[in-house]
Structures are given as C-alpha cells and as structure tokens.
N, C-alpha and C positions, 0 to 999 in steps of 0.2 A: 353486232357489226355497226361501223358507223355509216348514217348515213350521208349518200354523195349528194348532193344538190344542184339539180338541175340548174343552171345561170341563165340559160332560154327560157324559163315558167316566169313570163311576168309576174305573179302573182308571190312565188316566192324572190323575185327580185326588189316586189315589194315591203314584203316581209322583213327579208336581209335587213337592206334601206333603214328601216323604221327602228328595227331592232341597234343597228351600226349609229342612228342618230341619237335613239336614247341612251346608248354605253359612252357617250364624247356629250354628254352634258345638255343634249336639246332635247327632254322629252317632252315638249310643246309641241315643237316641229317632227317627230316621231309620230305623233298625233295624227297628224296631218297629211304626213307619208303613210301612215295604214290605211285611213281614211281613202285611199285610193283604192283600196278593193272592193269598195262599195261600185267603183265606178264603171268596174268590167265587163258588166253582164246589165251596165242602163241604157234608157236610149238616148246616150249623147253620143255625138262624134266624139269628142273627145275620151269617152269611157271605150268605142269603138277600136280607136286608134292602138289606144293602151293596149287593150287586150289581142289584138291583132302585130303585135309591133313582130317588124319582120326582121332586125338584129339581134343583138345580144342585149336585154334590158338593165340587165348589171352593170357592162362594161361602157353601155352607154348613158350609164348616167340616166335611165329613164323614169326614175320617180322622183328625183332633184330635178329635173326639168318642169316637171309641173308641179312641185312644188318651188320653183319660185314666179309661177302664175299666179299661184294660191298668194303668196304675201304679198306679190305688187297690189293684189285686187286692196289692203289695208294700207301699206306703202303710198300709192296712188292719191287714194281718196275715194275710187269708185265702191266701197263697199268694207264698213268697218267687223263686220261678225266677227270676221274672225281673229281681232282683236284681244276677244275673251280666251281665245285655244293659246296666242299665242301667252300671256298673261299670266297662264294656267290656272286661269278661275272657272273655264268647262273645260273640267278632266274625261269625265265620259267618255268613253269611244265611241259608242252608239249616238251619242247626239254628235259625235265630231262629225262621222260618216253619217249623218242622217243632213247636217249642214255643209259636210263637202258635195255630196248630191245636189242640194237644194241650189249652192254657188255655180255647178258645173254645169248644171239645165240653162241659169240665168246669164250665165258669161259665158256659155259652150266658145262662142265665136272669136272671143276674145282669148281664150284659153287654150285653144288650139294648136298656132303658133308658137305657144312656148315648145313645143315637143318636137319645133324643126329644128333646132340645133343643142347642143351639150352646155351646160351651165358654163360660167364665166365667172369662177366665184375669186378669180384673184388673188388668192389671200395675202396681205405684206408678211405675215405673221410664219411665213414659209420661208422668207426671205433671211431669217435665222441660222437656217441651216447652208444657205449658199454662204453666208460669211464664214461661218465656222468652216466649211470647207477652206475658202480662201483661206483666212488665216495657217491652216493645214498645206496649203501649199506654198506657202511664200517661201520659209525656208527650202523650199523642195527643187522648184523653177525657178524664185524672183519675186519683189513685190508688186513690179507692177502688170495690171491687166486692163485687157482689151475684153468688157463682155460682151455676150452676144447671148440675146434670153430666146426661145423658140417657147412658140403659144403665149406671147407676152401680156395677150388678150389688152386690157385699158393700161398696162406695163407700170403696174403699180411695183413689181419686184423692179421694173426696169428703171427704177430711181433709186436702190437700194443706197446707194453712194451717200444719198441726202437722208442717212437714218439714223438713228442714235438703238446701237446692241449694249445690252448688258444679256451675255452669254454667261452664267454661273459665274459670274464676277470679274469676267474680263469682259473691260468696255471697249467697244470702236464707237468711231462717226461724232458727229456733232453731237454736241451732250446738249444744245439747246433746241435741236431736230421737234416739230411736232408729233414725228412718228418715232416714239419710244416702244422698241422691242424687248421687253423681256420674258422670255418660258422659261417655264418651270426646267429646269437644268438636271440632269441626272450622269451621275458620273463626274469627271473629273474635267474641270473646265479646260477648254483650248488654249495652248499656249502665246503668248500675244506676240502677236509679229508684224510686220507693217507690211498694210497694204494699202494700195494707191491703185483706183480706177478712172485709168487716162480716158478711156469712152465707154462709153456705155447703150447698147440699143436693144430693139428687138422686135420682132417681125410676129404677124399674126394672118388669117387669112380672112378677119372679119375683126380686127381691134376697133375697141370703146374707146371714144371722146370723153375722156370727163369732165370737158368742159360746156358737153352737152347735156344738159340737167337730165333729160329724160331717158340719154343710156348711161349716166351715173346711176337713177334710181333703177333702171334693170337691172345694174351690177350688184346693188344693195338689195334687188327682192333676193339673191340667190344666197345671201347672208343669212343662217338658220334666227330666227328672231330675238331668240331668247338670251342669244350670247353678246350680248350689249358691245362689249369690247373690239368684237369684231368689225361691229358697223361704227366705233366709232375712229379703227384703222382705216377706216373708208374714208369717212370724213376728214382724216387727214390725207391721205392720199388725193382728193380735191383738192386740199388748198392745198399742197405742194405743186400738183400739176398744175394751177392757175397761175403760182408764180412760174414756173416753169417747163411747160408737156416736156413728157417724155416721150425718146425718138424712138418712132415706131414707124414700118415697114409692113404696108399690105402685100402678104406671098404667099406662094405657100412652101410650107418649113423647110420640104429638100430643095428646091432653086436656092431659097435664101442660104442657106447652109452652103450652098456650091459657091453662090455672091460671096461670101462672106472668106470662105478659102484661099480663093482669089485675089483680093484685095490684098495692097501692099500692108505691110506688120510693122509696126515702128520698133526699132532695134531694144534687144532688152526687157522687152515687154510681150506675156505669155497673151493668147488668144483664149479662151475661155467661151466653149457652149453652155448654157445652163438651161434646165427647166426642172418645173415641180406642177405634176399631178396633170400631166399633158401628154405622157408617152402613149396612153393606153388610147386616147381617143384619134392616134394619128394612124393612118390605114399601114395595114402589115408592107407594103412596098414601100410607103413613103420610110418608115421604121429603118427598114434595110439598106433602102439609098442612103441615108442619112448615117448610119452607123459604117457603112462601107467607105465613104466620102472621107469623115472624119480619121480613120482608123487608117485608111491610104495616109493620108496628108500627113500625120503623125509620124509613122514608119518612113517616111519621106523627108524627115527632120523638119517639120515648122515645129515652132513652139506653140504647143497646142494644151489644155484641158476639156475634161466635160464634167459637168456636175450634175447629178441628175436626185432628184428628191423624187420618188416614184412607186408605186405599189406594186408589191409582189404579191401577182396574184393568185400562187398557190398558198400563201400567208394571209393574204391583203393586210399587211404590213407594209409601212412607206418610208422604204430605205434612202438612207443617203451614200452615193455611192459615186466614188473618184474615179477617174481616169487620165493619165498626163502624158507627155511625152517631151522632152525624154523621159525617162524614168520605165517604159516598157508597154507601157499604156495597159498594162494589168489592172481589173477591175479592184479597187479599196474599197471595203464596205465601213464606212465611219461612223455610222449612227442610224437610229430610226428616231424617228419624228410622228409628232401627232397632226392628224389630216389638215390641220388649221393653228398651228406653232405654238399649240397651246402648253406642250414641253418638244423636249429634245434630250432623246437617250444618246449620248454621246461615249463611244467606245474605245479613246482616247489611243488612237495607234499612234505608235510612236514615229 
C-alpha cells in the first residue's frame, strides 16, 4: 500500500522540500533544505520554532523560509561557508548539517525572523504562462486588458507588459526588453494574437521596494543559488523597476479584489485577476471571498477573467488554469508549468 504522508511532520515537510528541490535542478539548495533536520532536536530557537511549528509546514512554505536565511547569511556578506554547499564543492550531507548547525547557533537571532512570513520568491519566469494565457483569450473576449495581479509581492510579474516572450516560437513584447523569457516549450505553441495591456497593477499585503537594495537582496536570498538564470531575471527586474516601479497597492487581496470590481472598466477592455504560486498561502476565508466576489461580478456581465498559475495539491502539480466571462466562467485547464518557468507543458485547447 502506498504510503499517505503526513503534511503536519515538519520533518517530512522537510524531506519533501529537499527531495522537490533536487528533482527541479538545485541539489546544492536540497542540501541545505535537509540540513534542517539537524536542527529539530538543537538548542536554538530557531531549531525550537521548526520543530514546534503550529501550521501546516508544507503548505507554508516552512523550510524555503529558512532557507533563504541560509543564502542571504552569503548574499549579505555576513558569512561566506556556505558558498562551498552552494558551488557543490561540499557535497556531504553530514558536513552540510554539521555546518547548518554550526551557522544556526552563530546567527540563531538573525535567522529567526526569516520564518515569520512565506518566501517571496517572485519569479518573472512564471510570467510565461499568464501571457500564453492572454494570447488564449484575446480571440475569446478581446485584445485588450485591464490586469490586476494578487500577491504581486516586489510585482516583478506586475511589469509583465515590458517583457520580451519567446513562447515555443511565438514571440510577444519588446524584442529588445532586458527580461528575455524563454522555457522550455512542450506541446504545440500558442496561437498569436494581439494583446494590449492598457493598465497594469497589483496589490500585496507586505510588497518589496526594489529599489531598496536591502529588500531586493531578501528577494534574491529566496532564489535557490544554483540556478544562475534565475537571479539574473532578478537583476533585470531591478533595472526595469528603476526605470519605472511598478504599481503596487498595500491590501489585503479580498478588499483589493472588491476595489478593484468597483472601479469603472474602460469600454472594450476585459479586466483580468491574475496570480502564480500565491493561492495556497491566502487563508481558506480570504480564498472564498475572493472567488465568490469574482464569480458574482462575472454572472452579473462585467467583462471579467482570472488566471491562476497554482498548485494542485493533491498532485502538487502547478496548473494553469482559465476562467472568463462571458464565456461561462467554466474552469480551462491550459497547461502546467514548472515551479519557476523553467518549461511550460502547454495543452493547446482550442
């Protein structure tokens, strides 16, 4: 019989984590996520906290929370060790967790803090599958759209407009964009069709400045290290926002969503909720106002979509998945995607 896996045993959420990082290309940062079972049964606070944690250590994301403590401490400057782990010149597990201990006695205080809220890891590279969606609805609704990103965090998706996509060889966006998006494409490329994003925002309940260096580089500790490409969609997502931030709203997601309903719609042009990798960490109430809100307002004729990039978590597979109106507001399932746009299995509905 197979077995079910407890989601509440820190220990195998840590496990999960470790094993989920090394199958997507980090087994530096896998490393590093084991290396926290050393820390359950020490005398830190912070091994305390872990092993003690009173949610769901899965669904919240609790061994990428301190794991990107672990890389700012190199990020930073305040402590290069682990430099070598991420490098993969000390493979050892036993000296990883003999020097994740060693790190978490010495920085306990500093480390601690990482584990009061859910990573922020942004990805642009996610940002792939909201276009291929668009493109999928232009001929459906109309080309143009009003978006509106929920958990936009530093709203690196929320510049999506200033991107250059090569989706399996259909191009959008400025081809001379610093943020060149191409994954690995599977399946049958999206048909091109024109789209135009008259606004664009998006609201968080704690969004990142990045034009404040120091919660830039908190953004980039949560970047797994080894995957170079990723941190260097960061770096451009910087100097984007420095020519121009992007518009973001402190709220929290159901108000915003009800703001945002409200608000007059300029004629001809679809409204558009979007997020990716954001649904699971919003509490089951906020989940249902927000889905209730939307799903009113549609049945109520505004021109509405939702796109939602998200994990199914009895797969933890991270679908993409339509909703529009008119049209019936019926869930489409379009594709799945890898956790960080590194492809995009594209299901090509017609």
């Amino acid at each position: 019989m197979e077995r079910v896996m407890d989601w509440q045993d820190v220990a195998e959420a840590i496990r999960w984590q470790a094993d989920h990082a090394a199958k997507n290309g980090a087994p530096c940062t896998a490393r590093v996520v084991r290396a926290q079972l050393a820390l359950l049964e020490s005398d830190t606070e912070t091994g305390r906290r872990l092993a003690h944690w009173p949610g769901k250590p899965l669904e919240d994301a609790l061994p990428l929370r301190l794991a990107g403590g672990f890389h700012h401490l190199v990020l930073s400057g305040a402590d290069a060790r682990l430099a070598a782990v991420y490098l993969g010149e000390l493979a050892d597990q036993a000296a990883v967790d003999a020097l994740i201990l060693d790190l978490t006695r010495q920085y306990d205080a500093a480390l601690l803090p990482w584990l009061d809220g859910p990573p922020q890891t942004n990805e642009a590279g996610r940002s792939a599958s909201i276009m291929a969606a668009l493109l999928w609805l232009s001929p459906r609704v109309g080309p143009r759209f009003e978006m509106n990103e929920l958990g936009a965090s530093a709203g690196v998706n929320t510049m999506m407009e200033r991107y250059h996509y090569d989706l399996g060889g259909t191009e959008v966006g400025p081809v001379d964009s610093p943020m060149q998006i191409k994954p690995e494409w599977r399946g049958p490329a999206p048909k091109i069709a024109p789209v135009e994003i008259g606004a664009i925002q998006g609201c968080d309940r704690a969004p990142v400045n990045l034009a404040d260096p120091a919660q830039a580089l908190r953004l980039k500790s949560y970047v797994w290290a080894e995957v170079t490409e990723r941190l260097a969609r960061i770096d451009a997502a910087i100097a984007l926002a420095g020519e121009r931030a992007p518009d973001l709203v402190r709220m929290d997601a159901g108000d915003w969503v009800d703001q945002r309903l409200a608000a007059p719609l300029e004629a001809g042009t679809t409204r558009v909720f979007y997020h990716s990798i954001v649904w699971q960490y919003l509490p089951p109430e906020t989940r249902a106002r927000i889905t209730a809100a939307i799903t009113r307002a549609g049945e109520a004729g505004q021109r509405l979509a939702w796109i939602m990039l998200e994990t199914n978590r009895e797969t933890f597979r991270h679908e993409l998945t339509v909703r529009h109106w008119p049209g019936g507001g019926e869930p489409v399932l379009l594709g799945e995607a890898h956790a960080h746009g590194a492809w995009v299995a594209w299901h090509g509905k017609a």
